[in-house]
Every structure is written in structure tokens, then in C-alpha cells.
Backbone as CSV, one residue per row, in Angstrom:
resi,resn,N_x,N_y,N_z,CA_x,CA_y,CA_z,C_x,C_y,C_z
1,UNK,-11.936,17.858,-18.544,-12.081,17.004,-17.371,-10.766,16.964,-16.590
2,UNK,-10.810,16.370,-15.432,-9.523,16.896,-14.138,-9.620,15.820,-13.962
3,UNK,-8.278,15.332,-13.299,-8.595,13.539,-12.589,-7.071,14.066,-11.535
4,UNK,-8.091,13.089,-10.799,-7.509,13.262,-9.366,-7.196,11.726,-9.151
5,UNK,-5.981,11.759,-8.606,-5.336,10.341,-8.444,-4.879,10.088,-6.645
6,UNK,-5.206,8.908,-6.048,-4.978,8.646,-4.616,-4.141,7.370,-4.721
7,UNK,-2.827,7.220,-4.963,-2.598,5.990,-4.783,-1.884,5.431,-3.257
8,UNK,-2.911,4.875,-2.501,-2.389,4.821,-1.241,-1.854,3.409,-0.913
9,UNK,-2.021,2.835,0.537,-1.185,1.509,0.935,-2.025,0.305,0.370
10,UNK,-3.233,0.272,0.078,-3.672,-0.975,-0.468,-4.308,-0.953,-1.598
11,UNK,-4.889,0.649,-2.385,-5.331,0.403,-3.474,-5.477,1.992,-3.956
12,UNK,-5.508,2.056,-5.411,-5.446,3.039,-6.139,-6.821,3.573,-6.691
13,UNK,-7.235,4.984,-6.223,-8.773,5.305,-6.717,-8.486,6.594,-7.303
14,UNK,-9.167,6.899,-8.309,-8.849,8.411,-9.070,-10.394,8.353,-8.788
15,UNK,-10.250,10.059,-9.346,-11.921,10.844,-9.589,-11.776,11.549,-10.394
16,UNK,-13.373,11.507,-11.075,-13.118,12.486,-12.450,-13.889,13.780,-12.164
17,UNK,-13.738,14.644,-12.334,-14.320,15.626,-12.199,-14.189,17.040,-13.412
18,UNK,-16.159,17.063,-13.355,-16.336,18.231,-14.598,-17.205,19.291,-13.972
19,UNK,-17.226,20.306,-14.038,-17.619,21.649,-14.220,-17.504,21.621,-12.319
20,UNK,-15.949,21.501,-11.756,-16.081,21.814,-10.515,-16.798,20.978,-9.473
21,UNK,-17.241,19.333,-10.063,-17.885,18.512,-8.876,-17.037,17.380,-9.311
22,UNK,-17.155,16.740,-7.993,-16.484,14.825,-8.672,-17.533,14.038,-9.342
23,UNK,-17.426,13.799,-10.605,-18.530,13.349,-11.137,-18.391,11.612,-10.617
24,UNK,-17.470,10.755,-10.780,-17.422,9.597,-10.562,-15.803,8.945,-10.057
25,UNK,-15.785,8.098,-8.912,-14.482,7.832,-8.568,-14.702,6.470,-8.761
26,UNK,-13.177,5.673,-8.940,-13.420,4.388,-9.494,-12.000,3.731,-8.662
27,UNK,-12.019,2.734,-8.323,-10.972,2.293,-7.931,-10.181,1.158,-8.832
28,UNK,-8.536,1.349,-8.682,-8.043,0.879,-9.838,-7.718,-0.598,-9.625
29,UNK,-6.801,-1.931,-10.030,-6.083,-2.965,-9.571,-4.629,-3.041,-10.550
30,UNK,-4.664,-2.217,-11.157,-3.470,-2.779,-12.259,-3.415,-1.235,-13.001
31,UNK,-1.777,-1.164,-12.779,-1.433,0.129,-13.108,-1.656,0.860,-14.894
32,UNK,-2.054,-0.718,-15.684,-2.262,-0.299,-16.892,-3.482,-0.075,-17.350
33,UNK,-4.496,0.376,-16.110,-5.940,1.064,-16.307,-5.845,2.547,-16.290
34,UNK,-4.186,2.865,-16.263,-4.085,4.326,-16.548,-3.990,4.828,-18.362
35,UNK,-3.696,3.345,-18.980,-4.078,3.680,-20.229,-5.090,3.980,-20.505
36,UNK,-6.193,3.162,-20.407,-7.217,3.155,-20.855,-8.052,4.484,-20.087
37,UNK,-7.539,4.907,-18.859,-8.422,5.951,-18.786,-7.812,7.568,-19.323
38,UNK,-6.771,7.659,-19.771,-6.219,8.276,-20.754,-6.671,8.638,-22.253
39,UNK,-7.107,7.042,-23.077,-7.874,6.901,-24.170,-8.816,7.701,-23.595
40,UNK,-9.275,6.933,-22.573,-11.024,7.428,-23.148,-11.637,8.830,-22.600
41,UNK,-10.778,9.284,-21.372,-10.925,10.513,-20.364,-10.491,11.744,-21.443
42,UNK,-9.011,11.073,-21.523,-8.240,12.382,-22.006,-8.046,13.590,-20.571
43,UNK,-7.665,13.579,-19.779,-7.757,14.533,-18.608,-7.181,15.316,-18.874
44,UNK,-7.486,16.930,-18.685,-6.822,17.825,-19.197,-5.657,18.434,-18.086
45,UNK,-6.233,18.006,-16.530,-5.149,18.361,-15.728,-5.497,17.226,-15.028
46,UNK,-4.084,16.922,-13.526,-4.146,16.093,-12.981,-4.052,16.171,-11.697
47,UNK,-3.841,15.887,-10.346,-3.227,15.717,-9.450,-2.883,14.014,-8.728
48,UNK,-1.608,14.640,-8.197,-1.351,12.394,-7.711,-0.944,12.598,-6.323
49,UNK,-1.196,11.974,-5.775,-1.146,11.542,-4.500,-0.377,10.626,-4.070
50,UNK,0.516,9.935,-3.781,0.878,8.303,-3.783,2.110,8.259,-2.778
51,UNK,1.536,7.450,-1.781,2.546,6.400,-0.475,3.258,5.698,-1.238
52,UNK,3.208,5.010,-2.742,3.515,3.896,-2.781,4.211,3.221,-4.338
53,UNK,3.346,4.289,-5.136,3.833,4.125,-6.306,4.270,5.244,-6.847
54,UNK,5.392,4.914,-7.642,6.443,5.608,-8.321,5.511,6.941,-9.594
55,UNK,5.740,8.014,-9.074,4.752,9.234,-9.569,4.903,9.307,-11.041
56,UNK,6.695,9.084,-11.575,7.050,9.491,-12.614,6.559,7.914,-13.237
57,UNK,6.253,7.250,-12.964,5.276,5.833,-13.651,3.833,6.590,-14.262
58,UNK,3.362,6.990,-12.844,1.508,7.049,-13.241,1.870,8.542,-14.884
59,UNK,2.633,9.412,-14.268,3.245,10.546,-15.150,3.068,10.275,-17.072
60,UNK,4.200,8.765,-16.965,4.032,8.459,-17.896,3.046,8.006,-19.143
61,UNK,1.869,8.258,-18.386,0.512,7.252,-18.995,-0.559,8.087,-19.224
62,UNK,0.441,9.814,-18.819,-0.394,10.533,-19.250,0.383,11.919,-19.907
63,UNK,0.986,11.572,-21.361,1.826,12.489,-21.891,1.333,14.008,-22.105
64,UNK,0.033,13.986,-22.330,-0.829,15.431,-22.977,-1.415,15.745,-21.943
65,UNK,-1.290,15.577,-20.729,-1.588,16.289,-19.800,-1.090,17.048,-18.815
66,UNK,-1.587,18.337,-18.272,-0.447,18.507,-17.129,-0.705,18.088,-15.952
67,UNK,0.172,18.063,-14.687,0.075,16.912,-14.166,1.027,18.162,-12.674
68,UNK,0.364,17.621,-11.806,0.912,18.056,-10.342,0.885,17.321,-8.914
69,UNK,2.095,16.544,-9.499,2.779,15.942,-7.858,2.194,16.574,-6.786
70,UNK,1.304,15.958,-5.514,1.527,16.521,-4.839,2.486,16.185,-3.868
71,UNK,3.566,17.001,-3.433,4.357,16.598,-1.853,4.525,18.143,-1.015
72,UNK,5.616,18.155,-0.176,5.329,18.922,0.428,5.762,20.384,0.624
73,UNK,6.471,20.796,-0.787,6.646,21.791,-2.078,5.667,22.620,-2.364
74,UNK,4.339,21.688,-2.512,3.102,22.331,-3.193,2.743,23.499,-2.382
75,UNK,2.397,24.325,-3.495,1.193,25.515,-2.441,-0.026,25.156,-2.187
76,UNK,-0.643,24.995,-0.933,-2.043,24.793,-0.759,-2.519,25.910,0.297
77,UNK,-3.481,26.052,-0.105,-4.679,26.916,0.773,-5.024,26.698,2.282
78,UNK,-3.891,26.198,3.250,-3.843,26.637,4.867,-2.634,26.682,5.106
79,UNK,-1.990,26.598,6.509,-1.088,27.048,6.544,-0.053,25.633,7.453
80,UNK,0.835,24.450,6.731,0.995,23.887,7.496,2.406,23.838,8.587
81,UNK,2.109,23.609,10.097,2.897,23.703,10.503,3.311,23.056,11.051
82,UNK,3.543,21.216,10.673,3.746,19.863,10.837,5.475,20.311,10.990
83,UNK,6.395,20.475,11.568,7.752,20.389,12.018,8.586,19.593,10.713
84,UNK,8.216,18.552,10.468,8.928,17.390,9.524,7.991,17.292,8.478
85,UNK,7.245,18.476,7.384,6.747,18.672,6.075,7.029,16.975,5.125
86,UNK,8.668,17.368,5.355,9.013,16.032,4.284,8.173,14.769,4.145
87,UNK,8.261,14.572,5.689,7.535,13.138,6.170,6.333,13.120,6.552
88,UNK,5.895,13.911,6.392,4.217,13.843,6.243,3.252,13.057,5.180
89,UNK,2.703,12.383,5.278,1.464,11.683,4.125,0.995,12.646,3.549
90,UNK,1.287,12.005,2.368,-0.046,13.703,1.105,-0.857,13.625,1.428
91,UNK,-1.573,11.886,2.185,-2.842,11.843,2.465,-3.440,12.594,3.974
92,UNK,-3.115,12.277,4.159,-3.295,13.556,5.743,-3.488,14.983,5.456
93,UNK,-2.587,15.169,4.787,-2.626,16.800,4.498,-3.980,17.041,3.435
94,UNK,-4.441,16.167,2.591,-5.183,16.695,1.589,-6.503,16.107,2.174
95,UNK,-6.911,15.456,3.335,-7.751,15.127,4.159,-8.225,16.724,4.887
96,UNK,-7.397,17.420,5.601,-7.327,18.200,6.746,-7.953,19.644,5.262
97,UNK,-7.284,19.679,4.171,-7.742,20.786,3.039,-8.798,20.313,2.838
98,UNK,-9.632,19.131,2.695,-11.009,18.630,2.671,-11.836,19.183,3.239
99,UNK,-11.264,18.934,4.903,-11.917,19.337,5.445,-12.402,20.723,5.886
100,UNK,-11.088,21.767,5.990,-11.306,22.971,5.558,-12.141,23.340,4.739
101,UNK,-12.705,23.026,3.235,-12.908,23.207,2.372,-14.561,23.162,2.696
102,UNK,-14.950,22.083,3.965,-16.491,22.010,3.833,-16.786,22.583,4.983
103,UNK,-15.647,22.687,5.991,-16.364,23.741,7.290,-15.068,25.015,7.633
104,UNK,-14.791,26.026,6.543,-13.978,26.830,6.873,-13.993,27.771,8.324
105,UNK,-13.372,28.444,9.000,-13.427,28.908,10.313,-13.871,28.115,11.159
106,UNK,-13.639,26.593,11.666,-14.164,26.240,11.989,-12.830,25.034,12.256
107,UNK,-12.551,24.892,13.915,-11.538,23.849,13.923,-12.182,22.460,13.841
108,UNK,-10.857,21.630,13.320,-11.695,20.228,12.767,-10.440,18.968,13.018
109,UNK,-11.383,18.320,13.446,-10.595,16.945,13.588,-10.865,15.718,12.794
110,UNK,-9.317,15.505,11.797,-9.914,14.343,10.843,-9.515,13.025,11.326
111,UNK,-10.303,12.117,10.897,-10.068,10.618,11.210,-10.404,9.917,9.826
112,UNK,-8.953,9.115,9.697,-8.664,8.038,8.467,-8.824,6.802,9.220
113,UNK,-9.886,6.335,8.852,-10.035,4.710,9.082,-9.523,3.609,8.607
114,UNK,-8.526,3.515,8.148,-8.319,2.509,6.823,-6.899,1.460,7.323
115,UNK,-5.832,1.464,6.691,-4.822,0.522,7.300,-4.162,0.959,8.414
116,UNK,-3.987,1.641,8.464,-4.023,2.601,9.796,-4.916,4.179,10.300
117,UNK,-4.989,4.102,11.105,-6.006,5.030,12.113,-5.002,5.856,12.374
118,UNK,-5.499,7.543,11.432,-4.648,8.556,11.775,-5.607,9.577,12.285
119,UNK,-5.264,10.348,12.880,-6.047,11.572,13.522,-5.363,12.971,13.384
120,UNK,-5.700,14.017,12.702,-5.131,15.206,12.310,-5.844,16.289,12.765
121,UNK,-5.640,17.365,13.677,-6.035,18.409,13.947,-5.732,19.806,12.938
122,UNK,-6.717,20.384,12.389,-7.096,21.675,12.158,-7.378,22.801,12.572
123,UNK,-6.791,23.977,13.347,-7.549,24.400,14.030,-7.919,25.579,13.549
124,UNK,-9.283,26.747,13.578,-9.889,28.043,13.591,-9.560,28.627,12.189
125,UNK,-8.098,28.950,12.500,-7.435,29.600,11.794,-7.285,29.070,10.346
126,UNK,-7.319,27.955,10.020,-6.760,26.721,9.152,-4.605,26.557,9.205
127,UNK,-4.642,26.641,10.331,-3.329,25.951,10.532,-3.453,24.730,10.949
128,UNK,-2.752,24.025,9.692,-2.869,22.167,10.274,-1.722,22.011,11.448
129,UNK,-1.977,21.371,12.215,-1.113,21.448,13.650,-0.392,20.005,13.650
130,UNK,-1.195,19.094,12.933,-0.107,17.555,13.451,-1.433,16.526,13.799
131,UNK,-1.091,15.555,14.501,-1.399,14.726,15.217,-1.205,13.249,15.528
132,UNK,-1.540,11.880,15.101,-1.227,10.940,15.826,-1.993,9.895,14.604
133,UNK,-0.820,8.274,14.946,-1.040,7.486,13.873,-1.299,6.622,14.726
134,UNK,-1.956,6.030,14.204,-2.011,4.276,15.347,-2.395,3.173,14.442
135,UNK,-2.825,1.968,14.824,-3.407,0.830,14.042,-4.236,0.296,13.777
136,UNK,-4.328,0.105,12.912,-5.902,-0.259,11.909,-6.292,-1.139,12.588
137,UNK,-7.708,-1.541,12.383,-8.477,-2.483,12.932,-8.001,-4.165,12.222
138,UNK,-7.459,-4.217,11.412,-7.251,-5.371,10.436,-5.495,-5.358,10.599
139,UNK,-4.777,-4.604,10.875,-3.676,-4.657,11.566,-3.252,-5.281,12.950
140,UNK,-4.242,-4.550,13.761,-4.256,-5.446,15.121,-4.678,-6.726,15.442
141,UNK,-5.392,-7.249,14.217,-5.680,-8.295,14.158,-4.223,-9.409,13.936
142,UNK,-3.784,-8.681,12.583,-3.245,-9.643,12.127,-1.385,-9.290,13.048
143,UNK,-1.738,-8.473,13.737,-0.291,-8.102,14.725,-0.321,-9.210,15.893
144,UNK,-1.443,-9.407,16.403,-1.453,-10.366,17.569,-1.402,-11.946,16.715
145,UNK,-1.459,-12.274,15.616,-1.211,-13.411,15.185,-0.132,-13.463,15.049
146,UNK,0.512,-12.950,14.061,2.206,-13.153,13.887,3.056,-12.968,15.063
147,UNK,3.053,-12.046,15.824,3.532,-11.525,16.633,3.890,-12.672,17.796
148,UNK,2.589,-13.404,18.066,2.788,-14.708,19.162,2.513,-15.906,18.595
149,UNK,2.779,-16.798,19.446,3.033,-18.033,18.757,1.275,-18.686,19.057
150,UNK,0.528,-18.103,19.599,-0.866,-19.378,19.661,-1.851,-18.593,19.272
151,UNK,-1.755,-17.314,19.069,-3.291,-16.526,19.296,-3.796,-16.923,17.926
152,UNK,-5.174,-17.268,17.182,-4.978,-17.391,16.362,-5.809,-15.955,15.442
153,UNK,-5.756,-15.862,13.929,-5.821,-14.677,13.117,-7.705,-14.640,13.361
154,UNK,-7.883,-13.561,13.562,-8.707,-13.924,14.054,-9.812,-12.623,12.905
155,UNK,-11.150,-12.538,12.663,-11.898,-11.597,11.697,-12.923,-10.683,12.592
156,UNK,-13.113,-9.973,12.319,-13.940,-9.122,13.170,-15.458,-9.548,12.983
157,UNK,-16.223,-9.346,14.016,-17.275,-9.659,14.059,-18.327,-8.282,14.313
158,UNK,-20.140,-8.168,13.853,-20.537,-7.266,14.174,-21.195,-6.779,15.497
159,UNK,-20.987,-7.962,16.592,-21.623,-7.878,17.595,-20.662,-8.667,18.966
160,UNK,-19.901,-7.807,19.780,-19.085,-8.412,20.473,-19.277,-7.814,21.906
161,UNK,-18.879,-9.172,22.574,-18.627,-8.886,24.160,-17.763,-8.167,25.261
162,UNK,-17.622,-7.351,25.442,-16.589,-6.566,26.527,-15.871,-8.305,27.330
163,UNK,-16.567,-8.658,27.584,-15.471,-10.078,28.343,-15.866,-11.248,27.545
164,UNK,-14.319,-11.489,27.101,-14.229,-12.396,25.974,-13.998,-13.967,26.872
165,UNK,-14.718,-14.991,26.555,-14.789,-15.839,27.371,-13.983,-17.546,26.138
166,UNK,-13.597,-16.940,25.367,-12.371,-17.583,24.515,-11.248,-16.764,24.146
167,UNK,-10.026,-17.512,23.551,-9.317,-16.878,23.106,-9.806,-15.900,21.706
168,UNK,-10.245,-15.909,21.134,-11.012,-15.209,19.910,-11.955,-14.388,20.859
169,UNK,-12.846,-14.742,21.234,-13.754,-13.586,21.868,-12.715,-12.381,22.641
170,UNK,-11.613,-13.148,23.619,-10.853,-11.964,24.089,-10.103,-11.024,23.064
171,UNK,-9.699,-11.458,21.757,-9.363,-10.914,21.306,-9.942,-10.341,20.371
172,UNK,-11.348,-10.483,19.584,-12.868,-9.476,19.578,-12.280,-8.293,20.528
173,UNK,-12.866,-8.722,21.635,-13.038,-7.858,22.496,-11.873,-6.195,22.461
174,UNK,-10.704,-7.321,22.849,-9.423,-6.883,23.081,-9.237,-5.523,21.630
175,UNK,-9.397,-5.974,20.125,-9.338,-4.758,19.369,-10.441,-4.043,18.890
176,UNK,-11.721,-4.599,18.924,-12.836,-3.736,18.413,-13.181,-3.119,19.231
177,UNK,-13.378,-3.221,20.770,-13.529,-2.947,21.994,-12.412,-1.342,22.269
178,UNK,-11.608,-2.169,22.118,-10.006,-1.261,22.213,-10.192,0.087,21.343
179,UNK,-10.295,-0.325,20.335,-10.170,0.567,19.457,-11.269,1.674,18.969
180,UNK,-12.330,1.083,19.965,-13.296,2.304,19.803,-13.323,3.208,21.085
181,UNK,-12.686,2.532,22.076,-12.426,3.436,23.444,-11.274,3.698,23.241
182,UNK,-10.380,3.889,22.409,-9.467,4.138,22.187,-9.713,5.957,20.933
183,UNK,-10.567,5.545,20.524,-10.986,6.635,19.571,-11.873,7.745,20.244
184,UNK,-12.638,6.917,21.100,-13.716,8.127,21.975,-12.761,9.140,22.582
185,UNK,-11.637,8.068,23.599,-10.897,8.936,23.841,-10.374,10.273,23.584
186,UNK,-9.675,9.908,22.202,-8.774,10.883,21.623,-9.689,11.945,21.253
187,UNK,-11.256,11.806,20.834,-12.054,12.660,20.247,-12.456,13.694,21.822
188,UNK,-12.433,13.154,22.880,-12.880,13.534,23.929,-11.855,14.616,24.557
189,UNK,-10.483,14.030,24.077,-9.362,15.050,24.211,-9.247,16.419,23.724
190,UNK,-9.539,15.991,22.095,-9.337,17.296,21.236,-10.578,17.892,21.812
191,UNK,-11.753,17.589,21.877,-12.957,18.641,22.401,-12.513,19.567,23.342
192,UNK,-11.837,18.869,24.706,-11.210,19.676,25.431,-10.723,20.807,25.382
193,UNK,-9.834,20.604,23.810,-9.151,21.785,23.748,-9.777,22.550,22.637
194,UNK,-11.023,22.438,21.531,-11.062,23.031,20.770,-12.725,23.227,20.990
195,UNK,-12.881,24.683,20.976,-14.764,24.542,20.896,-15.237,24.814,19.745
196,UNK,-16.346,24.179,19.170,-16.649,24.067,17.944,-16.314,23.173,16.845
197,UNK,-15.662,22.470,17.803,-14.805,21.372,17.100,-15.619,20.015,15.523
198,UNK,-15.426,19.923,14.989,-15.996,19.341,13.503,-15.444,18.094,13.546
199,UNK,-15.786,16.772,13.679,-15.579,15.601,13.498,-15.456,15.140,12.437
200,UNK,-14.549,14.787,11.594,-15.095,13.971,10.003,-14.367,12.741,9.878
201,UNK,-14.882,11.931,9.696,-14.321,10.174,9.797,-14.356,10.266,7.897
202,UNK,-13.127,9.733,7.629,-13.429,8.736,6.283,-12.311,7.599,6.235
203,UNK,-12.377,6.779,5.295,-11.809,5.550,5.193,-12.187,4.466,5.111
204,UNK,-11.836,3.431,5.044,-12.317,1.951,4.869,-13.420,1.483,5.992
205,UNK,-13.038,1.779,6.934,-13.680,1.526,8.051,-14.360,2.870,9.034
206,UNK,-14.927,3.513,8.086,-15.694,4.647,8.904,-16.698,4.374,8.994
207,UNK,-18.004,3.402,8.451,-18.833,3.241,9.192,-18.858,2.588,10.344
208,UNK,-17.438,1.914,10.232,-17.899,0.723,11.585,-17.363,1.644,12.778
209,UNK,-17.171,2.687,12.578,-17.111,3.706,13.915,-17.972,4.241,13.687
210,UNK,-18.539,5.083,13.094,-19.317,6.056,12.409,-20.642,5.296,13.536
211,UNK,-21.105,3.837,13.289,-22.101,3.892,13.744,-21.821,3.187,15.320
212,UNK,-20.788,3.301,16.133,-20.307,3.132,17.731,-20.164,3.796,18.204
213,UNK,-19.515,5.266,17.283,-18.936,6.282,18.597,-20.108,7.252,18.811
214,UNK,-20.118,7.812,19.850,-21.699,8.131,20.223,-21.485,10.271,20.212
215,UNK,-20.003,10.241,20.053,-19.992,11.706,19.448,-20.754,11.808,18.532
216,UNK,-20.767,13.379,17.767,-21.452,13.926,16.788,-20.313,13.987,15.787
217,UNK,-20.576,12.677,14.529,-18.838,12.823,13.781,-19.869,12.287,12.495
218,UNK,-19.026,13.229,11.135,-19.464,13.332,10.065,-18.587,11.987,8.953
219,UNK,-19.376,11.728,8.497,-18.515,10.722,7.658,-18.186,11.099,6.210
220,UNK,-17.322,10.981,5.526,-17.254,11.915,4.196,-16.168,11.176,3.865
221,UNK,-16.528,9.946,2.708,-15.996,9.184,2.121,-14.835,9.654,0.946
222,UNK,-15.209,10.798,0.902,-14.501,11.347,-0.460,-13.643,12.537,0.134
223,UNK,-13.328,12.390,1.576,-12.722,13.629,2.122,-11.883,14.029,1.152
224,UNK,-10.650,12.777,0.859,-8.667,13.371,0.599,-9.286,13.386,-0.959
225,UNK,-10.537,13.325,-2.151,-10.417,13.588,-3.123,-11.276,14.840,-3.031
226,UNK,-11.738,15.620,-2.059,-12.287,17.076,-2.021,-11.396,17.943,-1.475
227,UNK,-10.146,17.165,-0.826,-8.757,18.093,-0.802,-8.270,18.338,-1.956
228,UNK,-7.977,17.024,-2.633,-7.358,16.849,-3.708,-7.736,18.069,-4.710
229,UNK,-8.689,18.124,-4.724,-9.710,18.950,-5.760,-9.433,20.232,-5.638
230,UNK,-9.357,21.074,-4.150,-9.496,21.894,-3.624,-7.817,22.731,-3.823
231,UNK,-6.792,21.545,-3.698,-5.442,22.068,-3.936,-4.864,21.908,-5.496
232,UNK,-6.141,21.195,-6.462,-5.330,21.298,-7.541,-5.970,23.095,-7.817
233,UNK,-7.495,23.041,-7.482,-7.794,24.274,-8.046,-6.979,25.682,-7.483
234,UNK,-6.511,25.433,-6.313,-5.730,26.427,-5.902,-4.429,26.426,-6.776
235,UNK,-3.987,25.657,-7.178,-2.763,25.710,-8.032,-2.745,26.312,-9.273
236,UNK,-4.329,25.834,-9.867,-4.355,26.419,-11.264,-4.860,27.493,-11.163
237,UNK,-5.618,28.077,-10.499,-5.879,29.368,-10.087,-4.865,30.570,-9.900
């Protein structure tokens, strides 16, 4: 068995995977559920991912296994040509090999929904090219609270008004509003420049675009652990 590890900005999910599929992903809360899935997994290889936690930690909790950091060292299967490698998210990059992985020859634009809203271009060739970070839907929320002194924190709702006729409704308005004409946008851009272009949303919050934006965009919850998958097997290969 293989386990694939994501430890990103708000929570930690591995996947297990046997004979070449993800059989089951689980999300973690406490770093000493790497014992127990050690006992009982036994993983024979690994890959880790992590914004956030210390690699040579998760490392430790798994002595009999081998185990592959990913950063931006690794060999993977396209070709990236992000300027600043160093500072790139593993998660971005193993999103964009995801996506490769399910529509090869074929340029593709990924979208991470989650604490922040990133957008990564792929193009034809599989050269990852870059692209653009912005702010989460639950960020902008809680940015216009702290940030000023009256607005208050305000929760998203499933049904909102373009003219907000309170302070809360304007500010409804102001980021769910925002942020999906804010996304059409950018999707409307890359079309411009790419034909054939492949949409794939995943993250925390991909359905709640998934079912607004009126493009043709794929949702694939398990994108960065079918990268993941995709660059450990290229490694051991």
C-alpha cells in the first residue's frame, strides 16, 4: 500500500492507495494519527506534501518506509517553468500533474477553492506556466471585519442579492457576488488565449462555484492526491 500525504493551511488528508487507485482518503486533526496509521497501514512508500508542517516530523512516524518529500528538487512528469521553483506551493504544482494526468495534450486551467483561490495554467505541451493567487471566500469575509472598525463578520449565505440593502447584505453581495465575477473573469481570459482549454475546480469550496459559474468546469475533489499519485509513481518508476 502507498499513502499519499497533503498537509496544507487548515487540515491534513492522506490517501491510501492499492493496486494503482486511491482506495480511501481520510482527513487527519492530530499529528499522532500518523501512528496509528503506520500500525495498521504499514505503507510501503510515501509521498508528503506540506505548507505547514515540519516533513522531518510526519518522516518520523514512519521509520520502515520510504518516503519522498515533495519540493521543488523532485522529478515530475511536465515541464515546470514557474521563474521562482523555490516558492512555489507543492500544492499547485501537484494540482496542474493531476490535471495533466486526466486530460493529457490538452491545455488546462486549475482552480483551488479553499483558503485561498489560486488559478494555475497548463498549457498543450504540459509546461506549467504560473498563474495567480487571490482570496478565499472565508478570508474576505473575515478581512473586511478586522480590517475596519464597524463592518461586522459576517457568513455566507446560499441565496444573495447583487444590491445589498444592509450592511451584511452589501457585504453578501460585495464577496460572493465579487468573487464569482471575479472568477468568470479570469476563466474568460485564459479561454482567450488557450483553445481547448479544460476547466477543473477542486477545493473546499468548489461546489459553491462549480454550481454559479456558467462555464463548462470539471470538479475533481481529489485533483492534488491524483498528482500526488502520479509523481510518486513517476519517481518509483
Amino acid at each position: 500500500m502507498n499513502l499519499l500525504i497533503d498537509s496544507g493551511n487548515t487540515f491534513t488528508k492522506v490517501a491510501f492507495c492499492e493496486d494503482d487507485k486511491i482506495v480511501e482518503i481520510v482527513t487527519l486533526y492530530d499529528t499522532e494519527d500518523f501512528k496509528k496509521i503506520n500500525k495498521k497501514r504499514k505503507p510501503k512508500t510515501i509521498i508528503i506534501s506540506s505548507v505547514n508542517t515540519a516533513i522531518d516530523e510526519i518522516k518520523g512516524y514512519f521509520p520502515d518506509s520510504t518516503l519522498l518529500a515533495l519540493d521543488f528538487t523532485t522529478p515530475i512528469p511536465i515541464t515546470n517553468l514557474y521563474k521562482t521553483p523555490s516558492t512555489l506551493g507543492m500544492d499547485r504544482l501537484a494540482g496542474v500533474i493531476g490535471a495533466s494526468s486526466l486530460y493529457p495534450n490538452s491545455p488546462c486551467l486549475c482552480i483551488d477553492a479553499g483558503t485561498c483561490i489560486t488559478y494555475d495554467i497548463l498549457d498543450e505541451n504540459a509546461n506549467y506556466l504560473g498563474g495567480s493567487i487571490s482570496l478565499g471566500i472565508e478570508m474576505r469575509f473575515k478581512a473586511l471585519h478586522t480590517f475596519t472598525s464597524r463592518l461586522p463578520l459576517v457568513s455566507r449565505h446560499e441565496n444573495v442579492e447583487l444590491i445589498g440593502n444592509t450592511s451584511e447584505g452589501a457585504i453578501l453581495s460585495g464577496v460572493q457576488i465579487g468573487v464569482l465575477k471575479e472568477m468568470e473573469g479570469i476563466i474568460n481570459e485564459y479561454k482567450s488565449k488557450y483553445k481547448g482549454l479544460k476547466i477543473i475546480i477542486t477545493g473546499g469550496d468548489s461546489r459553491f462555484f462549480e454550481s454559479r459559474i456558467k462555464d463548462t468546469i470539471f470538479a475533481v475533489p481529489d485533483l492534488l492526491f491524483l498528482g500526488l499519485k502520479r509523481i510518486l509513481e513517476y519517481n518509483v518508476s
